[in-house]
N, C-alpha and C positions, 0 to 999 in steps of 0.2 A: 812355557808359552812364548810363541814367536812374537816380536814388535814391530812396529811397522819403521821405516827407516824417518831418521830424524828431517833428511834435504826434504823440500817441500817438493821437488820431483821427484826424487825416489818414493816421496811415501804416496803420492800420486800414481804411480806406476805398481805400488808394492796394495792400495787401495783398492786399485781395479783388478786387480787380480784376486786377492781375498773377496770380493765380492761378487766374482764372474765363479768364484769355486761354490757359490747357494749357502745358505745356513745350517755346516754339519759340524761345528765345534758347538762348542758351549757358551760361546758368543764372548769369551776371555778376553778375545785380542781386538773386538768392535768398542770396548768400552776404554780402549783409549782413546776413540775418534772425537770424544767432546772436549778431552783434554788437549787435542789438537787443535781443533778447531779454535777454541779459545786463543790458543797460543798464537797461529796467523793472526787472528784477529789483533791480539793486543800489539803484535809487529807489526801494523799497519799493511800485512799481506794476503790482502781481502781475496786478490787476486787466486792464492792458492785455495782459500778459504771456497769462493763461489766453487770451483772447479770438484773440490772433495763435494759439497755439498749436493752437486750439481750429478756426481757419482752415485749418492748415496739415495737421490730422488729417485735416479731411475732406477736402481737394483729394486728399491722395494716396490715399485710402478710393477714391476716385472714378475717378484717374486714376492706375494704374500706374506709367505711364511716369515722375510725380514722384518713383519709390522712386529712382532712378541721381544725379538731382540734384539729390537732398535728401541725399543720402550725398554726394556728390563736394562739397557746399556746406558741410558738416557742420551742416545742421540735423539729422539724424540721433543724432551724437556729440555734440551739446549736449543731446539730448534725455535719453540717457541719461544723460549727466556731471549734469545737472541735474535729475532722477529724486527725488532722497530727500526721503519726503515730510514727514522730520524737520527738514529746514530751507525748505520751498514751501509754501504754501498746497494742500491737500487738492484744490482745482479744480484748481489748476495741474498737480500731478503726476500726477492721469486723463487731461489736454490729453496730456501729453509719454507717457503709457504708450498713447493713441490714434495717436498719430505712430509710435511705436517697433512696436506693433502692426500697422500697416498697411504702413509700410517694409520689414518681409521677409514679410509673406505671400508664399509662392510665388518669393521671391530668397533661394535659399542665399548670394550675395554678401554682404547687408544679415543676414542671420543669423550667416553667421559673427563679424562683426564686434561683433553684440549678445549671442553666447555668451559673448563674454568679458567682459561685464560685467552677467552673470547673476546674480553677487552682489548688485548694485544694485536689481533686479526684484523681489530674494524677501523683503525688507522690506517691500512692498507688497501684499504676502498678505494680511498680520494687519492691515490699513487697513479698517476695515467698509466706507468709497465706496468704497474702491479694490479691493478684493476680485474682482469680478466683471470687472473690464476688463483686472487684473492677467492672472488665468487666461485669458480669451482673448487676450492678445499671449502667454504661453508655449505655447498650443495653436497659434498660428501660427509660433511660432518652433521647437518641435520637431517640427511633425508633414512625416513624411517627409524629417527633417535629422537622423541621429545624432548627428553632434558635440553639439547641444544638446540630445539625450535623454541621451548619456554624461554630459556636464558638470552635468546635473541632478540625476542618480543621483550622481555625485560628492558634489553638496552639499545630497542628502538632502529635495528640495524634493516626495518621495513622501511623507515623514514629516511636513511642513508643512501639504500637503493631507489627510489623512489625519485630522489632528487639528484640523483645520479643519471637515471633512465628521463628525467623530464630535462635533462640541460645533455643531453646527450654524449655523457661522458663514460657507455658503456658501451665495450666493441659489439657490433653486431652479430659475433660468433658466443659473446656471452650471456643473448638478452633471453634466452632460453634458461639457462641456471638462475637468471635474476626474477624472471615469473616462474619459478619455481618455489625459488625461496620467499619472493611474495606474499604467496598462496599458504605456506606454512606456517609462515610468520604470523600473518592476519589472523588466521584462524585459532592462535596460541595468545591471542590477546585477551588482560583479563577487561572485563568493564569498565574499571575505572582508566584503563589502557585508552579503551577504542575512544572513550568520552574525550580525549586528553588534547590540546595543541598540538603536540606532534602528530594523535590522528588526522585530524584536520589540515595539518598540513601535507602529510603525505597523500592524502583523499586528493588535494587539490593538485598536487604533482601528476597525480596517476591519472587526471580529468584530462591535465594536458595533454598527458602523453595519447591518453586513448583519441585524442581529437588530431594524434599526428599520425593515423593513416598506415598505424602496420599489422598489418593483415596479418603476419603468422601468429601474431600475439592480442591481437584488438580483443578479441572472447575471453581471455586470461585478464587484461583488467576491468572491462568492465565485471567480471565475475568478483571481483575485488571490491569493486567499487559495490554493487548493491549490494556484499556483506555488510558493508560500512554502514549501507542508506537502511537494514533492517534495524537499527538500533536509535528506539525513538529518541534517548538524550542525542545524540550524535547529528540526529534528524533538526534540533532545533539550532544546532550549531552551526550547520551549511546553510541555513535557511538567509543566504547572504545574496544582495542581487548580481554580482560577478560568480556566484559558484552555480546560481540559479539559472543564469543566461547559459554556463558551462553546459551544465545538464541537460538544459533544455537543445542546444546544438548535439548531444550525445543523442539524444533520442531521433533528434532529426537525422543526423548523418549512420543511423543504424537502419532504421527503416527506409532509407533511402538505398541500402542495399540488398533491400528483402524484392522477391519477384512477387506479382500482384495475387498468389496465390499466395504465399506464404503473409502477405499481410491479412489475407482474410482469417487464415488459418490464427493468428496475433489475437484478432478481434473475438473469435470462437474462444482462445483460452482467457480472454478477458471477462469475457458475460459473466457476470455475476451469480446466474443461476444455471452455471454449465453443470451437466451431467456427471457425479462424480466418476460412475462406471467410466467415463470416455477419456477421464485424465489421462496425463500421461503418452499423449497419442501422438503431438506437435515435437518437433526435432528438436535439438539444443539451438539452435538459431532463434526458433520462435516461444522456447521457454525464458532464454535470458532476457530477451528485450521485455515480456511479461513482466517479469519481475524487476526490470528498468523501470516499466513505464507506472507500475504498481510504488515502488523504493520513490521515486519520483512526486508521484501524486500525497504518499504519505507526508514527504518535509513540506508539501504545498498545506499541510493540514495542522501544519503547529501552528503556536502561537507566535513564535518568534517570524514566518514568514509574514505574516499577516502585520507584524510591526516593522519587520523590517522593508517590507515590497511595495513601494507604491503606484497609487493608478497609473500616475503618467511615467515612471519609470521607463527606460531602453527595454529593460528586460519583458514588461507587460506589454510593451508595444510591438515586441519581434510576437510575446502569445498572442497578442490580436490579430495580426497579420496571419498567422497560420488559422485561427480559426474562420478570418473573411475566406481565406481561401479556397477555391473549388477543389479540389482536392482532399477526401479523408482519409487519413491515416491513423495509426496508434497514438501520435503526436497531437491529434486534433482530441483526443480523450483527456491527454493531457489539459492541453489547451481550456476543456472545458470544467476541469475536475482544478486546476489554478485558477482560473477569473473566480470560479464558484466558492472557493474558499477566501477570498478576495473579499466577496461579496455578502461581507459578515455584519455590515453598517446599513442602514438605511441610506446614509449619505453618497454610500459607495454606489450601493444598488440606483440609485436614483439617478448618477450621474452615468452609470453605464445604461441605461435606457432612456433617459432625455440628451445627452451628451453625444455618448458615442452608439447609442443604434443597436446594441452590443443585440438585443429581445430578435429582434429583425431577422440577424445572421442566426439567431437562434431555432427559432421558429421555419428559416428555412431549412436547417439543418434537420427539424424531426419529424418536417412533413417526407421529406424526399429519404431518409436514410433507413435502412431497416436493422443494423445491428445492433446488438444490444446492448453490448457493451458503451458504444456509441451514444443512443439514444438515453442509455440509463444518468451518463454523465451529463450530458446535455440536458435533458430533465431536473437534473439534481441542481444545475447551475441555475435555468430557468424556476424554481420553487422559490430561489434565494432571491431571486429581480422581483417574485411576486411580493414577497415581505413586506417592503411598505406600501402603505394601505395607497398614495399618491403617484404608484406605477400601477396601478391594477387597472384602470381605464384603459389608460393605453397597452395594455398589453391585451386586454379584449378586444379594442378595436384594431390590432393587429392581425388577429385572427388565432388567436394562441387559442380559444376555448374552441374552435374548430378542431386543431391540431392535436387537442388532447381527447380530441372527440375519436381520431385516428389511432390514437396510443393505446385507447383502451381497448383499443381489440386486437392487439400484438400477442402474440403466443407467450410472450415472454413475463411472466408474472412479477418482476423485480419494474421490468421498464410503465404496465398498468397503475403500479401501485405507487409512480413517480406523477404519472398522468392525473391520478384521480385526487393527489395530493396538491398539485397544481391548482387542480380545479377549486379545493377546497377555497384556498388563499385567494383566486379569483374573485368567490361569489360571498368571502366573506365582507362584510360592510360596506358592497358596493351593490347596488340597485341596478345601476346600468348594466352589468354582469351576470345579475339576476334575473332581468327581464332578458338579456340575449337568451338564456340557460332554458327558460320558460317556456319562451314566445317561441322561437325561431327554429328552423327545420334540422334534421339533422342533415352533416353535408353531404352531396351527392359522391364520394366519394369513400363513403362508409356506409356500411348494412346494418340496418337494426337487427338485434339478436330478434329470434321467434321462440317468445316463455310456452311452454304448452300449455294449455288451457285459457292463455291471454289471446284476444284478438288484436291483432296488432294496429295502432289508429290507420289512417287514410294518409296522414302526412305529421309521422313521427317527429316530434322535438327531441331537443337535444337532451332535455329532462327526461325524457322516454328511454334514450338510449344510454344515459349516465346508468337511472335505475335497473336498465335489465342487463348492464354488465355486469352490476353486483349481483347478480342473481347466477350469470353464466358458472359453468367447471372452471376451475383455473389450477393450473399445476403450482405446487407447492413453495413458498418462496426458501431462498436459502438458508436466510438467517433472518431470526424473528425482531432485528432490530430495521429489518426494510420496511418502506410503507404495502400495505398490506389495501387489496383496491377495495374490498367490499367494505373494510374499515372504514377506510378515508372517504368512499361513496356516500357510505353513512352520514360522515362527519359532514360532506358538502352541503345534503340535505338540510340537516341540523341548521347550518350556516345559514341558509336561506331560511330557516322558519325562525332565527334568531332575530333575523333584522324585519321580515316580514310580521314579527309580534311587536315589535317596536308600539309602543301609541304615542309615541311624539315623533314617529316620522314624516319628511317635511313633501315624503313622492305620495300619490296615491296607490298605499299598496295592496288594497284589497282587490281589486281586478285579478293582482299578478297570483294572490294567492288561491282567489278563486279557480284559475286557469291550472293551476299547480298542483291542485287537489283532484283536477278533472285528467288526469296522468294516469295510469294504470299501475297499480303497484306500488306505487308510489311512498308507499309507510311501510314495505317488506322490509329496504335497506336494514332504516332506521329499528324497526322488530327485530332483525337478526342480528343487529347491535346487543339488544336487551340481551337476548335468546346464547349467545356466543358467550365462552368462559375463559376465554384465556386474554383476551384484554380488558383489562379490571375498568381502567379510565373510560373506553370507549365502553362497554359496557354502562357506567353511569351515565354519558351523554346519549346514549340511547333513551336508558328511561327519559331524562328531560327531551329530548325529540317528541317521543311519543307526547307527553303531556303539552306541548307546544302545539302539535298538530290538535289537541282536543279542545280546543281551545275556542275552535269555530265550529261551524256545526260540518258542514264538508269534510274538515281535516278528523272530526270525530268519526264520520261516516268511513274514513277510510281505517282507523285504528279499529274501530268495531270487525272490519271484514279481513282483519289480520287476526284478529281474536279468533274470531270463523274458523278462519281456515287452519288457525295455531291456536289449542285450547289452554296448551301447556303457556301459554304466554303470560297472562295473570297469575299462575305460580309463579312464575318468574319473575315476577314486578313483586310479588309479597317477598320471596328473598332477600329484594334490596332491603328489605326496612327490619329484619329479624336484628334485635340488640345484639346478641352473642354474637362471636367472632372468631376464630383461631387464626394461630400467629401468620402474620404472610399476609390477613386478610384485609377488608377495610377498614382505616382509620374513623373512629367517634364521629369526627367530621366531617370526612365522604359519607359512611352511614345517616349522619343529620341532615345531610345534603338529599343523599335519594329518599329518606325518608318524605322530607317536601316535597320533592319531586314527585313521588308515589300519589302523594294526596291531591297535587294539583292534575295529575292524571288521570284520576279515579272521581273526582270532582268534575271535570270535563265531560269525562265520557257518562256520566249520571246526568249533566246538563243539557249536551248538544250531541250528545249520540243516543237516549235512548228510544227513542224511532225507531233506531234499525237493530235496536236489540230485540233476541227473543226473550221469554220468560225466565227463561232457567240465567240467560248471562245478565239478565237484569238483576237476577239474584243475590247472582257470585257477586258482579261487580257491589250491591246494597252492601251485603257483608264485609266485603273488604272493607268498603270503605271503612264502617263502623266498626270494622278491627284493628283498624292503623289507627282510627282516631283515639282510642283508647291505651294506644303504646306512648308514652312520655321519655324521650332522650335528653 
């Protein structure tokens, strides 16, 4: 076996030549090269040291086939053993990070081997030379190798780069390999990982960086970043007003680069009740910011925002300012989907509509807007102003029960069912609400539906047009935890015949309820409360509606001509009161509940409806009753 010559030039001259001849020995005379190298090194002759190693990079750069017997020689495992560039000369440890880099390109064998002393690599980050050669040997050492994406994520080497690329200390020819590695990293994180300080701080690093404006890569972290924003613990941990104000500028300076098509296109994948068929149709432009503006709205939805965000904060001042603004965007959903989770206190709610006006900007928003996405958030914020009972004046007198008089005839089944829930909260415990709902026209700006076989009044109220929206087709909502219109229509009713039963109230309410019974239809909602089986609670408040309306003789006369027209209706009220039960169903105590309910219904309408009974339902109804009176719960 030939050796290579001892001069530190000759064995340079005698190196390059063995090594320009490719790998056809048995790799004999390669495996004195770590015993070399050692040796410069320990004579303080780094000089020859970089130069062989510097040889030895590029042979295998060149020639593959060097990765098996540069590893089996252990020039490989000297490379990294001798790595730290705290005791080599700066050349030297780029030579040996050029060696270790081109050894596993494309060999999971040579990778595995280099995972495990991945500790040794990431000292090599914070090296200004060594920075850029560093990141490409771990883009060839994780890409398409787990083991060295897990072992990275292990030791946090996302958080290194992160704040490397937010202080700008990564060359511009590397920030390619560094959103690379990113991406793989992130995604290799376990849970207890992503929850961690280091996430959080590297989240905030990458916020920066996404707010500095470079376009070949801006799509690469935000994609980052709402990985980070799906994960609800993680969500209550940014929920901070500097990383909030962050965000909230990501969303602005995103959609500030969308053309006014593709913001429409933003607003279509946002509706709530989009077509599932049609998913999938919006570019990656207008799917990221989606789930920006979605990742977004969810941290506005913990609790820790809601403790940590206050009213008069910088941060709710810049969301105010964008929701006054003429101008809507995806930002202004935002805008509305944060004040509304805001608006979790009565105290709050009360200062955003006597204070700052918040109902006003509202209300102009959902007479003039038609998306739905838009309108449904906006809705949802306005439901939360309606909460205490001491903003519901003023927000009728604003003209909100108009407005939702407009909503309930939107195609959109998510955005009605925000409308009709509104209205509930309006006309609850308030009288002046109640006679607007009653009395007053509907506005010239909306069409009353036409019921078949109803004739429709001369000069429709707004009680006219509540009730035959509940009545209209409505396509399907998405998910059964939305307000649902013909539900909450129901429930409005209810609301008015709750406060209208009152006898210690201090308005004259028998006019309003006389007027109210002179409605058409007026006890269908509230019947198709009873008559419906898949909301159990509203189901119960149906039966007490009915028995509230029976209460008088008009409100009887119209529960009678629901009977009419629905025979099966009185089955259906004896339901409520059967003792037995299976699992799922009502509790003893909702059972005791419409059990009462049932008898002061059937009591009613034996009292003050039977005028407009015939024989046979004068019957039914005798029987009932003296069959429920007979059940003891």
């Amino acid at each position: 076996m030939s050796s290579f010559s001892s001069s530190p030039e000759d064995f340079l001259v005698s190196l390059e030549s063995y090594l320009a001849q490719g790998p056809g020995d048995e790799g004999e005379q390669i495996r004195q090269v770590p015993e070399r190298l050692a040796g410069f090194l320990a004579q303080g002759d780094s000089s020859t040291c970089e130069k062989a190693v510097q040889l030895l990079g590029t042979a295998v750069g060149k020639e593959r086939d060097w990765q098996s017997y540069f590893q089996g020689a252990g020039v490989l495992e000297h490379a990294v053993e001798n790595l730290d560039p705290t005791s080599n000369p700066t050349g030297v440890a780029k030579q040996y990070l050029r060696v270790i880099g081109n050894c596993v390109a494309d060999n999971d064998g040579n990778r595995a081997i280099v995972t495990e002393y991945l500790a040794t690599l990431t000292p090599c980050l914070k090296v200004q030379d060594l920075t850029f050669t560093t990141l490409a040997v771990l883009l060839n050492l994780c890409n398409d190798f787990e083991p060295a994406q897990i072992e990275a994520a292990k030791r946090r080497l996302d958080n290194d780069i992160a704040e490397l690329l937010s202080s700008r200390q990564i060359p511009e020819e590397a920030v390619d390999y560094a959103s690379d590695l990113l991406s793989w990293i992130t995604e290799k994180l376990t849970p207890l990982q992503l929850q961690s300080a280091n996430s959080v701080k590297a989240f905030k690093d990458l916020l920066r960086v996404s707010l500095q404006s470079d376009e070949d890569h801006y799509h690469d972290w935000i994609t980052i970043l709402v990985y980070y924003l799906q994960d609800p613990e993680f969500q209550q941990k940014v929920a901070k007003p500097e990383i909030v104000e962050r965000l909230f500028d990501l969303v602005l300076d995103y959609e500030a680069r969308l053309s006014p098509e593709e913001i429409q296109g933003v607003f279509r994948a946002l509706s709530v009740s989009r077509d599932p068929s049609k998913a999938a149709t919006e570019d990656s432009n207008t799917a990221l910011i989606v789930h920006l503006v979605n990742s977004f709205s969810a941290v506005s939805a913990s609790d820790a925002f809601v403790k940590e965000i206050g009213l008069r904060s910088p941060v709710v001042r810049k969301i105010r300012s964008k929701l006054l603004s003429l101008a809507t965007s995806p930002s202004t959903v935002c805008a509305c989907v944060m004040l509304g989770n805001l608006a979790t206190s009565d105290q709050v709610s009360v200062d955003m509509v006597e204070d700052m006006g918040l109902h006003l900007t509202l209300i102009g928003l959902l007479s003039a807007r038609r998306e739905p996405a838009l309108l449904y958030a906006a809705a949802g914020f306005m439901r939360h102003l309606a909460f205490p009972e001491v903003n519901r004046e003023a927000l009728g007198e604003a003209g909100l029960i108009e407005t939702c008089c407009l909503l309930l005839v939107h195609k959109d089944p998510s955005v009605r069912g925000q409308a009709a829930a509104i209205l509930c909260k309006l006309v609850s415990n308030n009288f002046h609400n109640i006679e607007k709902v009653v009395y007053e026209s509907i506005p010239d700006n909306v069409d009353p539906a036409q019921i078949s076989g109803v004739e429709m009044p001369v000069h429709p109220t707004i009680l006219y047009h509540v009730v035959t929206q509940a009545l209209v087709p409505s396509a399907p909502l998405p998910s059964a935890s939305m307000k649902n219109a013909m539900v909450e229509i129901g429930r409005t009713i209810i609301a008015i015949l709750r406060y209208l039963g009152q006898s210690n109230a201090d308005e004259d309410i028998e006019p309003v309820a006389r007027h109210m019974y002179k409605t058409p239809l007026v006890a269908r909602p509230v019947a198709r409360l009873v008559r419906q089986r898949f909301f159990a609670e509203a189901r119960s408040e149906g039966l007490l509606g009915l028995g509230l309306m029976a209460q008088s003789h008009e409100g009887a006369v119209c529960v009678v001509e629901e009977i009419k027209e629905d025979p099966g209706l009185l089955d259906a009220v004896k339901e409520f009161t059967t003792p037995e039960k299976k699992e799922g169903q009502q509790s003893m105590t909702s059972l005791s509940r419409d059990y009462q309910n049932a008898l002061v219904l059937l009591h009613g309408l034996a009292t003050n409806g039977i005028n407009a009974m015939d024989a046979a339902m004068k019957d039914e109804v005798g029987t009932l009753q003296a069959d429920l009176s007979k059940l003891t719960l």
